[in-house]
N, CA, C and O of each residue as an XYZ file, in Angstrom:
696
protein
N     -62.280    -52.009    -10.089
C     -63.017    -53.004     -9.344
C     -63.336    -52.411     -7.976
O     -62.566    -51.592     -7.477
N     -64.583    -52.848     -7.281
C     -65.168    -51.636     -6.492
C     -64.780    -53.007     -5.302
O     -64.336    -54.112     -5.614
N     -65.105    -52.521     -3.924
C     -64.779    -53.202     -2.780
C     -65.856    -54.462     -2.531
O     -65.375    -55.513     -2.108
N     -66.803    -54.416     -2.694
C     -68.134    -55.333     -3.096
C     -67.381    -56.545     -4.337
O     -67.484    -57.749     -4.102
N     -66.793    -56.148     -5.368
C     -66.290    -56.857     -5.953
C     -65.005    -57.748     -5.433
O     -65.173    -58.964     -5.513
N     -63.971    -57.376     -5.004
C     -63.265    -57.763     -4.544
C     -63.102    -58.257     -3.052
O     -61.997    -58.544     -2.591
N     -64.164    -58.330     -2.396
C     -64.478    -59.796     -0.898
C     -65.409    -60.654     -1.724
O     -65.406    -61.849     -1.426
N     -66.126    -60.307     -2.611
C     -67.020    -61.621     -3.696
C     -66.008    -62.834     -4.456
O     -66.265    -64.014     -4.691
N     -64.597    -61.924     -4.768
C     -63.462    -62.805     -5.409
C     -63.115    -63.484     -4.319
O     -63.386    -64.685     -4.297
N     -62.329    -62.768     -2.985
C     -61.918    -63.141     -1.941
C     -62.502    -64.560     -1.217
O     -61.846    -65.483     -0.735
N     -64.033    -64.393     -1.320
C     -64.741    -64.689     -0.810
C     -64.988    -66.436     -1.551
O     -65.194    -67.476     -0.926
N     -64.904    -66.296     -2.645
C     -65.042    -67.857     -3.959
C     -63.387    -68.150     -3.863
O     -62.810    -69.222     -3.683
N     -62.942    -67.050     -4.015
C     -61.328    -67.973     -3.928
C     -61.025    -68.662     -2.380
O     -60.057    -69.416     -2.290
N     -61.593    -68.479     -1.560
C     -61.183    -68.884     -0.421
C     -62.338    -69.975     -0.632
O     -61.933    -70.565     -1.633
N     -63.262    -70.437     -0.347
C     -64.592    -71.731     -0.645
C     -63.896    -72.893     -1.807
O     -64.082    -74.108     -1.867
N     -63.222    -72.192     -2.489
C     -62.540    -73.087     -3.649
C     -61.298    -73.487     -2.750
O     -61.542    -74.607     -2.302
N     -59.875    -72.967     -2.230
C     -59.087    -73.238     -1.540
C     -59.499    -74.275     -0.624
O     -58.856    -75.324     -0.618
N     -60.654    -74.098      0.286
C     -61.045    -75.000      1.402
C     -62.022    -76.666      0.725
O     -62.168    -77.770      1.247
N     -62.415    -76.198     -0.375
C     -63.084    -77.439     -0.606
C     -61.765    -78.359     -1.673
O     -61.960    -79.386     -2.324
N     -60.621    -77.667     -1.560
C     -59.458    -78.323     -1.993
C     -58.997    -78.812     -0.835
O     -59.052    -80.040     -0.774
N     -58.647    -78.374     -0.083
C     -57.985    -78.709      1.604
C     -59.106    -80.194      1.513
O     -58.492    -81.260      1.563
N     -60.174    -80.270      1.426
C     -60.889    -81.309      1.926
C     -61.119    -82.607      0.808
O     -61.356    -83.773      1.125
N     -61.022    -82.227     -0.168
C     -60.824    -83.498     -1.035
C     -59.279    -83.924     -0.860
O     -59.117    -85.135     -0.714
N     -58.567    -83.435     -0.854
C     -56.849    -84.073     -0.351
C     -56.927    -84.619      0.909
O     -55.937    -85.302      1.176
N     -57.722    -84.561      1.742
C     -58.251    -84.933      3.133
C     -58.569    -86.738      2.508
O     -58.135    -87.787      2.984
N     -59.534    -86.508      1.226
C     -59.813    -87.927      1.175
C     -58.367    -89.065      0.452
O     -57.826    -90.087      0.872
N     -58.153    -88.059     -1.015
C     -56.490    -88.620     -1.018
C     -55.889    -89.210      0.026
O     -55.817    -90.397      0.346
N     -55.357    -87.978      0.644
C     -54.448    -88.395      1.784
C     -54.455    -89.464      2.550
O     -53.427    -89.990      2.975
N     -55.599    -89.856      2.778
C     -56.441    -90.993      3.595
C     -57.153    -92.508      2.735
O     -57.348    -93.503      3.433
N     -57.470    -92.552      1.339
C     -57.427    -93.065      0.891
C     -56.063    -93.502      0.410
O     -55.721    -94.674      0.563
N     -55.320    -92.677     -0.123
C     -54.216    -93.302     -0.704
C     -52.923    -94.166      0.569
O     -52.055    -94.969      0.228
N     -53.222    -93.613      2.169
C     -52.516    -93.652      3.721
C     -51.055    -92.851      2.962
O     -49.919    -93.210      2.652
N     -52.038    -91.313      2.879
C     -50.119    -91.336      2.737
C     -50.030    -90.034      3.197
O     -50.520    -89.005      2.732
N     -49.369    -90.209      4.129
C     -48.667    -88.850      4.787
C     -48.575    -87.787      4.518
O     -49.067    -86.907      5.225
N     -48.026    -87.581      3.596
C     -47.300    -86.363      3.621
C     -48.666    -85.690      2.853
O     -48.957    -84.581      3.300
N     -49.386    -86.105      1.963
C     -51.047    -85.536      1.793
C     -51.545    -84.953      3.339
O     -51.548    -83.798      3.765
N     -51.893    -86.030      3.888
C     -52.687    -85.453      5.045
C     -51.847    -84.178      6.082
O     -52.324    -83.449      6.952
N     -50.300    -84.303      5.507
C     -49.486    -83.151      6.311
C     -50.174    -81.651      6.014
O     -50.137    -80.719      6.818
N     -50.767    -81.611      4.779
C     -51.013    -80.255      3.922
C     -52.472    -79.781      4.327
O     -52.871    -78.623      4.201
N     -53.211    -80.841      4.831
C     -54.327    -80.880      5.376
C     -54.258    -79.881      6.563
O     -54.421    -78.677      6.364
N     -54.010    -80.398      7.828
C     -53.943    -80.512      8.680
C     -53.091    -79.599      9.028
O     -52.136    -79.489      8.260
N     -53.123    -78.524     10.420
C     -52.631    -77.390     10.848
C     -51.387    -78.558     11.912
O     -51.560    -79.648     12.456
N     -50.190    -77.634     11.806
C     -49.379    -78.867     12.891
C     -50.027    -78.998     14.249
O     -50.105    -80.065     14.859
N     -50.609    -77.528     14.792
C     -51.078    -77.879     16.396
C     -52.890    -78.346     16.233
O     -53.649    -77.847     17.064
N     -53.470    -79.268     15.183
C     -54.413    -79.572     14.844
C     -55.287    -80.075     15.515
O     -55.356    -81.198     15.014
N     -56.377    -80.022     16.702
C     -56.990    -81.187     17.648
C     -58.200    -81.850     16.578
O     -58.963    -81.249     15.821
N     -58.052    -83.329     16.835
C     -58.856    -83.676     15.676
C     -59.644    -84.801     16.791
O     -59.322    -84.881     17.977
N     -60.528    -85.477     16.263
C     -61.689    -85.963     17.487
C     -62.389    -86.497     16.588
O     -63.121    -85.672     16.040
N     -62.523    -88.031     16.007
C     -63.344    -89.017     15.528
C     -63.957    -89.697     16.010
O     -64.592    -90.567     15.414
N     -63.968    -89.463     17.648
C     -65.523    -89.731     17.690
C     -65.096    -90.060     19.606
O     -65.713    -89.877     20.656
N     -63.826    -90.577     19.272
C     -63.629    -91.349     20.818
C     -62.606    -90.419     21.667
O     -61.771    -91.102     22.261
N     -62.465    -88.926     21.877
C     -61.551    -87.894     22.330
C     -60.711    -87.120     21.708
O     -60.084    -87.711     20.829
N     -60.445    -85.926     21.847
C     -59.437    -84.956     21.074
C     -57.773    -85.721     20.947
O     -57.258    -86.265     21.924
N     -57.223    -85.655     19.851
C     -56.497    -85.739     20.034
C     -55.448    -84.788     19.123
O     -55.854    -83.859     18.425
N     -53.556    -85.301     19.281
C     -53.020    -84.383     18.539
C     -53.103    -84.723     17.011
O     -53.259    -85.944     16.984
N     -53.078    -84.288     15.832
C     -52.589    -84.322     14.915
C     -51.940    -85.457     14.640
O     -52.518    -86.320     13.979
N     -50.570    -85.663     15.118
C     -49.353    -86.340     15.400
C     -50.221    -87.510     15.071
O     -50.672    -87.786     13.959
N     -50.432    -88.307     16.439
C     -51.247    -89.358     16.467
C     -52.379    -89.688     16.053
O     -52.690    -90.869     15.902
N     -53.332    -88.501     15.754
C     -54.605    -88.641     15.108
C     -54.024    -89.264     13.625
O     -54.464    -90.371     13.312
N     -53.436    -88.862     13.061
C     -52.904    -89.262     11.733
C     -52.165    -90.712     11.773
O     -52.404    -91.572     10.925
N     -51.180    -90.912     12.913
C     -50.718    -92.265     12.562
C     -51.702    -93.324     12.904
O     -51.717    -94.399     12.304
N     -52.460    -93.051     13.789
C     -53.731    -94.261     14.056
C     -54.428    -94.955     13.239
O     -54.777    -96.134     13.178
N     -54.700    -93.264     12.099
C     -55.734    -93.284     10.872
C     -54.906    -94.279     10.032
O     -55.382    -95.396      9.828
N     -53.520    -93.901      9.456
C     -53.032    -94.621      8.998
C     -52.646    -95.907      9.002
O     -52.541    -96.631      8.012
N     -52.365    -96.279     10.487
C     -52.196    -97.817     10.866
C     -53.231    -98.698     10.702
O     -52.974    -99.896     10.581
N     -54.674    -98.188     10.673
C     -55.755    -98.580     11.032
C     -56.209    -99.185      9.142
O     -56.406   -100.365      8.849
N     -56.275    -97.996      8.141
C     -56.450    -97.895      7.502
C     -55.628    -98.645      6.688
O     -56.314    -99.177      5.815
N     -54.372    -98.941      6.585
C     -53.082    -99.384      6.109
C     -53.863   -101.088      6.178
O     -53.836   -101.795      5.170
N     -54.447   -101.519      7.331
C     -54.494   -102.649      7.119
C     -55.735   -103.161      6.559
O     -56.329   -104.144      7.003
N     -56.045   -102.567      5.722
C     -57.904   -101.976      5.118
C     -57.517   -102.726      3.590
O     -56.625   -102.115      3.003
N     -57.945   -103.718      2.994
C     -57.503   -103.593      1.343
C     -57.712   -102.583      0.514
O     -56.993   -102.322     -0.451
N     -59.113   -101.720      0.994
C     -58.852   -100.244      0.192
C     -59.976    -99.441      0.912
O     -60.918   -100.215      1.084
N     -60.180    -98.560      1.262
C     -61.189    -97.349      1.769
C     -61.294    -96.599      0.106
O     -60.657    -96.863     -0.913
N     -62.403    -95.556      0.374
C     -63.204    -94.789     -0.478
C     -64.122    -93.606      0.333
O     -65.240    -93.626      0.846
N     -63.247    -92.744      0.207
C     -63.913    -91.641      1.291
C     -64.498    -90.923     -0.150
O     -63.946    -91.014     -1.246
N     -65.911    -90.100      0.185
C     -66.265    -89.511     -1.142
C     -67.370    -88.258      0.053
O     -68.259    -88.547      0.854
N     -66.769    -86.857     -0.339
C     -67.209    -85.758      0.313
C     -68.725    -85.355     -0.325
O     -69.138    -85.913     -1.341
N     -69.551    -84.262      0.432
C     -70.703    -83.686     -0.852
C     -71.155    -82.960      0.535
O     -71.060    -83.307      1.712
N     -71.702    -81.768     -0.124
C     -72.955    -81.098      0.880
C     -71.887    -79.964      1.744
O     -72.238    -79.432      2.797
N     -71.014    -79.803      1.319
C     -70.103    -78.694      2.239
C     -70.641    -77.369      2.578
O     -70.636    -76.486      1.722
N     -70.950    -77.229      3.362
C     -71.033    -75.549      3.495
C     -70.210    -74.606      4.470
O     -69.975    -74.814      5.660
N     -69.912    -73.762      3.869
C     -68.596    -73.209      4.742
C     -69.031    -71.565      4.984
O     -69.553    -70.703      4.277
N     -68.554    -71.623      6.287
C     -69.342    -69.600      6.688
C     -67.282    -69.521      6.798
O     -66.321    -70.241      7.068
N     -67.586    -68.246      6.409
C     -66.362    -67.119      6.172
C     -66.277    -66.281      7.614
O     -67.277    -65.761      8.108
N     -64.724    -66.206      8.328
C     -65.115    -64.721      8.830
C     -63.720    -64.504      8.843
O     -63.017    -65.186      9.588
N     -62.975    -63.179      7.723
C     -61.802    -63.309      7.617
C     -60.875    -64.699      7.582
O     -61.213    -65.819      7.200
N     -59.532    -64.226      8.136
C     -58.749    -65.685      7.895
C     -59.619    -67.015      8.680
O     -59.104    -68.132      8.633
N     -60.543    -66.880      9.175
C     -60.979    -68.516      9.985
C     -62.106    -68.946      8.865
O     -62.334    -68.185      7.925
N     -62.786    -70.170      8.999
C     -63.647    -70.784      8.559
C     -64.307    -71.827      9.349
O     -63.755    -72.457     10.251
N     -65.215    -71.936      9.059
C     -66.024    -73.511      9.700
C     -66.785    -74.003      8.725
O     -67.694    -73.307      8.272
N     -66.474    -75.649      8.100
C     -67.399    -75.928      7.639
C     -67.454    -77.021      7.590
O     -66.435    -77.711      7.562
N     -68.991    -77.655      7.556
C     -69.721    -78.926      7.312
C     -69.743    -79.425      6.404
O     -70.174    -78.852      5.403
N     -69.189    -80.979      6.357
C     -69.028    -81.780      5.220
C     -69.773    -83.231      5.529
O     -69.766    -83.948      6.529
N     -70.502    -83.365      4.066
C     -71.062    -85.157      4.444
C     -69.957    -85.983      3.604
O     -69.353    -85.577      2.612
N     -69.883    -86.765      3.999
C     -69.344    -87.648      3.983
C     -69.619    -89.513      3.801
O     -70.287    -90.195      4.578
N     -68.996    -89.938      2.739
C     -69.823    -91.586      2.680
C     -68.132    -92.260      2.319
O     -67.409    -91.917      1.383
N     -67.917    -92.999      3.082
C     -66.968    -93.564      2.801
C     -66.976    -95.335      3.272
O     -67.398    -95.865      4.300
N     -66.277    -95.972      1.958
C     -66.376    -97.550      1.883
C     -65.344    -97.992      2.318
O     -64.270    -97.424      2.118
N     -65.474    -99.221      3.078
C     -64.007   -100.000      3.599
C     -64.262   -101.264      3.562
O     -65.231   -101.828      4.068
N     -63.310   -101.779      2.903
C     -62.899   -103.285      2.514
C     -62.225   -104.158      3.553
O     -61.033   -103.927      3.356
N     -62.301   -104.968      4.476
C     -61.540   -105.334      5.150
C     -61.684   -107.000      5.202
O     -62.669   -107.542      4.701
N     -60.971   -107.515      5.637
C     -60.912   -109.420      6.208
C     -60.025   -109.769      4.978
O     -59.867   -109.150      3.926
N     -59.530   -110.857      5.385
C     -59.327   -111.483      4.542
C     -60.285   -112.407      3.105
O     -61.432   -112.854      3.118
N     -59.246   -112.420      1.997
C     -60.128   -112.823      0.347
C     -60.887   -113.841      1.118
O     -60.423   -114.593      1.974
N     -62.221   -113.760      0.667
C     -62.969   -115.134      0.307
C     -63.621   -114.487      1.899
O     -64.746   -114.894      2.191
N     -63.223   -113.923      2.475
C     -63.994   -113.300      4.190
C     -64.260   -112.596      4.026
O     -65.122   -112.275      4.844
N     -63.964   -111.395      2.839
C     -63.673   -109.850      3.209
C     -65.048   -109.069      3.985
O     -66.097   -109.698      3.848
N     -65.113   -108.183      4.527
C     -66.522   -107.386      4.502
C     -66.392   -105.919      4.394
O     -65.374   -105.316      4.732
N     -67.466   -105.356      3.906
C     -68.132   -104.382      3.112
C     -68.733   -103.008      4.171
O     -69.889   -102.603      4.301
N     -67.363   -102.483      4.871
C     -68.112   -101.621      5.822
C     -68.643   -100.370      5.082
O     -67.936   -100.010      4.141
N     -69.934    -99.524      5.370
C     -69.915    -98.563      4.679
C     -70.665    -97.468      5.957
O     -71.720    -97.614      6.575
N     -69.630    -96.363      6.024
C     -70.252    -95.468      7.275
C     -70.496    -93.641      6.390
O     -69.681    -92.953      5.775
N     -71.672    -93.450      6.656
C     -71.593    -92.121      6.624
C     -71.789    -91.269      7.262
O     -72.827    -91.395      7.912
N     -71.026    -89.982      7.488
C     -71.431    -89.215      8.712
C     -71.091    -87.857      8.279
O     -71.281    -87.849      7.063
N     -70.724    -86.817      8.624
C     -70.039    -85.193      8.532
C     -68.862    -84.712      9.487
O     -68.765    -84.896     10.700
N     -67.987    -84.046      8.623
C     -66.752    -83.940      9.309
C     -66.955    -81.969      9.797
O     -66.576    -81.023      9.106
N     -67.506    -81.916     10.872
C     -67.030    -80.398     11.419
C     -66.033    -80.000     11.322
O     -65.198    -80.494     12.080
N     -65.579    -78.939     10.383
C     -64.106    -78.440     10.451
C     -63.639    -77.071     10.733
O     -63.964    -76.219      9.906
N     -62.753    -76.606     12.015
C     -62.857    -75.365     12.240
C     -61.332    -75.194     10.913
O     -60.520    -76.119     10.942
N     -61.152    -74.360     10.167
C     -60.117    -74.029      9.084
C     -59.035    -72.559     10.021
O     -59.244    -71.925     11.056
N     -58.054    -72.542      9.131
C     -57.140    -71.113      9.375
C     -56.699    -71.002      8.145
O     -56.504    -72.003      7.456
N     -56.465    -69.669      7.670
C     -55.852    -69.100      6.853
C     -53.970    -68.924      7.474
O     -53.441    -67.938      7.988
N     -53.506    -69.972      7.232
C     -51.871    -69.806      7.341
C     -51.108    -69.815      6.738
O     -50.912    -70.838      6.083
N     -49.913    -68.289      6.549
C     -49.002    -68.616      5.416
C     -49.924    -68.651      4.412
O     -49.336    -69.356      3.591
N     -50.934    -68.375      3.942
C     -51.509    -68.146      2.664
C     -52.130    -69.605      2.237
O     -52.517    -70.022      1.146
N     -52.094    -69.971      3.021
C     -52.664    -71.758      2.669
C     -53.651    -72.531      4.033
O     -53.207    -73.066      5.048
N     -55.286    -72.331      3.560
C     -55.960    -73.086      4.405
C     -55.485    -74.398      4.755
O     -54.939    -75.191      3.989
N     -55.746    -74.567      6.019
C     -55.248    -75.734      7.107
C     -56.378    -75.945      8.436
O     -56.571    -75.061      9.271
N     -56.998    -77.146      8.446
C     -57.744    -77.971      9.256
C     -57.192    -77.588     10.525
O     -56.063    -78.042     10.710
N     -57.742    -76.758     11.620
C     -57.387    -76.832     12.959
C     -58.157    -77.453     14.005
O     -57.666    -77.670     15.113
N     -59.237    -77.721     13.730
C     -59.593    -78.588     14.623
C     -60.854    -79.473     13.670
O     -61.350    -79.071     12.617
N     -61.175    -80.757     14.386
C     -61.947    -81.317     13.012
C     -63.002    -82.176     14.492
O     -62.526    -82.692     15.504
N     -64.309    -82.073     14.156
C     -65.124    -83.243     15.097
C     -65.956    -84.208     14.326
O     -66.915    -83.666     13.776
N     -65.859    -85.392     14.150
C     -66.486    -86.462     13.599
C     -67.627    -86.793     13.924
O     -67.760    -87.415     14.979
N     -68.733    -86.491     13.151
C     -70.143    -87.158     13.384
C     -70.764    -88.502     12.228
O     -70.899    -88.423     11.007
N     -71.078    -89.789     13.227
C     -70.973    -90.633     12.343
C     -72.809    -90.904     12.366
O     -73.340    -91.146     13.450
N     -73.506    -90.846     11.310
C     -74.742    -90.743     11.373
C     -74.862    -92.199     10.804
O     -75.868    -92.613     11.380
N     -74.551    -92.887     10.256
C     -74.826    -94.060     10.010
C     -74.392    -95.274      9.188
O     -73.799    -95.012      8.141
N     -74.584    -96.518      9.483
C     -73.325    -97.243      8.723
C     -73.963    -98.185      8.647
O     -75.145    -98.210      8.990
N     -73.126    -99.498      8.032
C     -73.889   -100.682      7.399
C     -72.698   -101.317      6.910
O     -71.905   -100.886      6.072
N     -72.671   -102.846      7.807
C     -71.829   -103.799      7.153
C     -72.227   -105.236      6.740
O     -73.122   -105.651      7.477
N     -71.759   -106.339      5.573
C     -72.072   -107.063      5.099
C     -70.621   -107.447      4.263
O     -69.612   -106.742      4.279
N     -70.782   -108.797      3.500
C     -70.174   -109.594      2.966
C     -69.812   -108.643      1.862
O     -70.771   -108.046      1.371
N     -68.680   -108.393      1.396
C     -68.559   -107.333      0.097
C     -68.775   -108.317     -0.992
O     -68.406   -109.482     -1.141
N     -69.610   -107.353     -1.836
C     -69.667   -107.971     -3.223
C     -68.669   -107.140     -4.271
O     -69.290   -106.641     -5.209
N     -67.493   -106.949     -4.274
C     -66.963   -106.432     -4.926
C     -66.227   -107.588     -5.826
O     -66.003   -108.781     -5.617
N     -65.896   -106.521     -7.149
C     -65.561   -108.025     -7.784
C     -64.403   -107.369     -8.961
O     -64.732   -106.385     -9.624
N     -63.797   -107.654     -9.040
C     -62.256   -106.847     -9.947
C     -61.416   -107.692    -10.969
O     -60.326   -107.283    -11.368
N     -61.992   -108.960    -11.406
C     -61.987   -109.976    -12.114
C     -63.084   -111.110    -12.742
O     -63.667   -112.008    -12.135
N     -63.132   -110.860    -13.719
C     -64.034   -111.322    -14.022
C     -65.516   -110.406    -14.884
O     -65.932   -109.280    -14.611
N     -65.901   -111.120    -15.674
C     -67.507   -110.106    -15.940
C     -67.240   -109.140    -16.617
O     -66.600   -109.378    -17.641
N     -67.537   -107.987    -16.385
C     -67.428   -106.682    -16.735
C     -66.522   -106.203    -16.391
O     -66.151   -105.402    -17.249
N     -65.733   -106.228    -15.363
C     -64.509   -106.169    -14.862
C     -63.050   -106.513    -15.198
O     -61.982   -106.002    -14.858
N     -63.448   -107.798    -16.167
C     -61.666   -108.455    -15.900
C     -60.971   -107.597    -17.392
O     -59.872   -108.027    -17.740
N     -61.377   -106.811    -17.969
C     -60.277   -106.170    -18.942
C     -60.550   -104.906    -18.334
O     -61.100   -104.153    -19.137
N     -60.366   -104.399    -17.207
C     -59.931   -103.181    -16.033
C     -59.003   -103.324    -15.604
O     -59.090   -103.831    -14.486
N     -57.711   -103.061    -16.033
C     -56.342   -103.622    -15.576
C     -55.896   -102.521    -14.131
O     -55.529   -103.029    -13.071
N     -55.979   -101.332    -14.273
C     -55.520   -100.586    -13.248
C     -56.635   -100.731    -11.909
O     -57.791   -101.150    -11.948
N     -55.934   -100.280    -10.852
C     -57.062   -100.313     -9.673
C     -56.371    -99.702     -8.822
O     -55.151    -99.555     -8.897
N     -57.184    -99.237     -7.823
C     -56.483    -98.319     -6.869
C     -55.629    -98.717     -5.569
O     -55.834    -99.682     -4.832
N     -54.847    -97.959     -5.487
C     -54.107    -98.763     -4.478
C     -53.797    -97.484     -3.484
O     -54.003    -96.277     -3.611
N     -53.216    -98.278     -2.447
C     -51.952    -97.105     -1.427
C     -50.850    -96.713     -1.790
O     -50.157    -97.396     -2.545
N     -50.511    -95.674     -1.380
C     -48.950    -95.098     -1.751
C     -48.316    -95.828     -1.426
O     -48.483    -96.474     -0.391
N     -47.015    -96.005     -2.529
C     -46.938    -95.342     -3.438
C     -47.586    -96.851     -5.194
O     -47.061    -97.066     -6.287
N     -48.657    -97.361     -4.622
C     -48.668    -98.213     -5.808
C     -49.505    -97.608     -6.339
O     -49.592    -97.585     -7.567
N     -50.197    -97.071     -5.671
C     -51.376    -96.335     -6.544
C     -51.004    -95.633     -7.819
O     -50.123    -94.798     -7.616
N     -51.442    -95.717     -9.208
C     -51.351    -95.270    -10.452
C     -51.078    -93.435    -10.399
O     -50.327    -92.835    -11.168
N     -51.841    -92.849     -9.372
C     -52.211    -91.304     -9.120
C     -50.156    -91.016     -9.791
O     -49.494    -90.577    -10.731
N     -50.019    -91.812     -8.134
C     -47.965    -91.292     -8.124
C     -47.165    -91.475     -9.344
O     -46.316    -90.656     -9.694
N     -47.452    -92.607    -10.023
C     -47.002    -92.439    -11.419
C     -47.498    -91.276    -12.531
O     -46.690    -90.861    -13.361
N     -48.568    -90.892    -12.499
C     -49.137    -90.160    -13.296
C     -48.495    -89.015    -12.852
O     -47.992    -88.399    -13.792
N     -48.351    -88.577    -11.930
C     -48.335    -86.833    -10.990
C     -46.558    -86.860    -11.282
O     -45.935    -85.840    -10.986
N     -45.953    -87.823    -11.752
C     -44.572    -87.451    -11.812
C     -44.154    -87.281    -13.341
O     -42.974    -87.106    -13.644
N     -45.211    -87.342    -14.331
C     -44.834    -86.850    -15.563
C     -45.332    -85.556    -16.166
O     -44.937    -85.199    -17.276
């Protein structure tokens, strides 16, 4: 295998690694569960959603507190493109993610999409988010029409939840 060949492997195995780092980004955050978004995220991480840098630490418990009181989010990635230069990376992700919030019979239907700038590191052999900047290009809220009983719906017995009710944690332990 000639040297041309082997940064072409280098090169897809690392784009595959990082567009893994970023769907566990949505796990982690959909499901509010920690120790996902730990694997994400570099420990000295500055992350910045929109309203100042902050650490890691707290960028994460905010997300979580915030989110925790959400009946369910739906983060869903697409459009990544990532430039290489050795162990670093940067790359652009779109992003559309749904949030459920109010109380039954109130709830509403936030839906924001925007792109997550992500500067990456190669650490310990495992890409990690070191710094991340939030661009929110546009959103839209209304009365949710979601409906999980009933219709077409009511013999759908499973549904998604937060850690640890979510079905994922049962499944991933057999």
């Amino acid at each position: 295998m000639d040297q041309v060949d082997l940064e072409l492997i280098r090169s897809v195995a690392a784009r595959q690694e990082i567009a893994e780092v970023l769907a566990r980004y949505c796990r982690g955050i959909d499901r509010c569960d920690a120790e996902e978004l730990d694997r994400v995220f570099a420990d000295d991480a500055t992350l910045d959603y929109g309203s100042g840098p902050q650490d890691k630490a707290s960028t994460c418990a905010s997300l979580l507190q915030a989110l925790s009181g959400m009946r369910l989010t739906h983060h869903r990635i697409c459009n990544t493109i990532v430039e290489l230069s050795g162990n670093r990376a940067r790359a652009e992700t779109g992003c559309v993610a749904l949030h459920i919030l109010g109380e039954h019979g109130a709830e509403v239907e936030m839906t924001v999409g925007g792109r997550y700038l992500d500067t990456l590191e190669l650490r310990d052999g495992a890409w990690r988010i070191t710094e991340r900047l939030y661009v929110m290009d546009w959103n839209r809220q209304g009365p949710t029409t979601m409906q999980v009983v009933g219709g077409l719906y009511n013999s759908l017995r499973r549904h998604g939840a937060r850690k640890p009710d979510d079905p994922l944690y049962e499944w991933n332990v057999r």
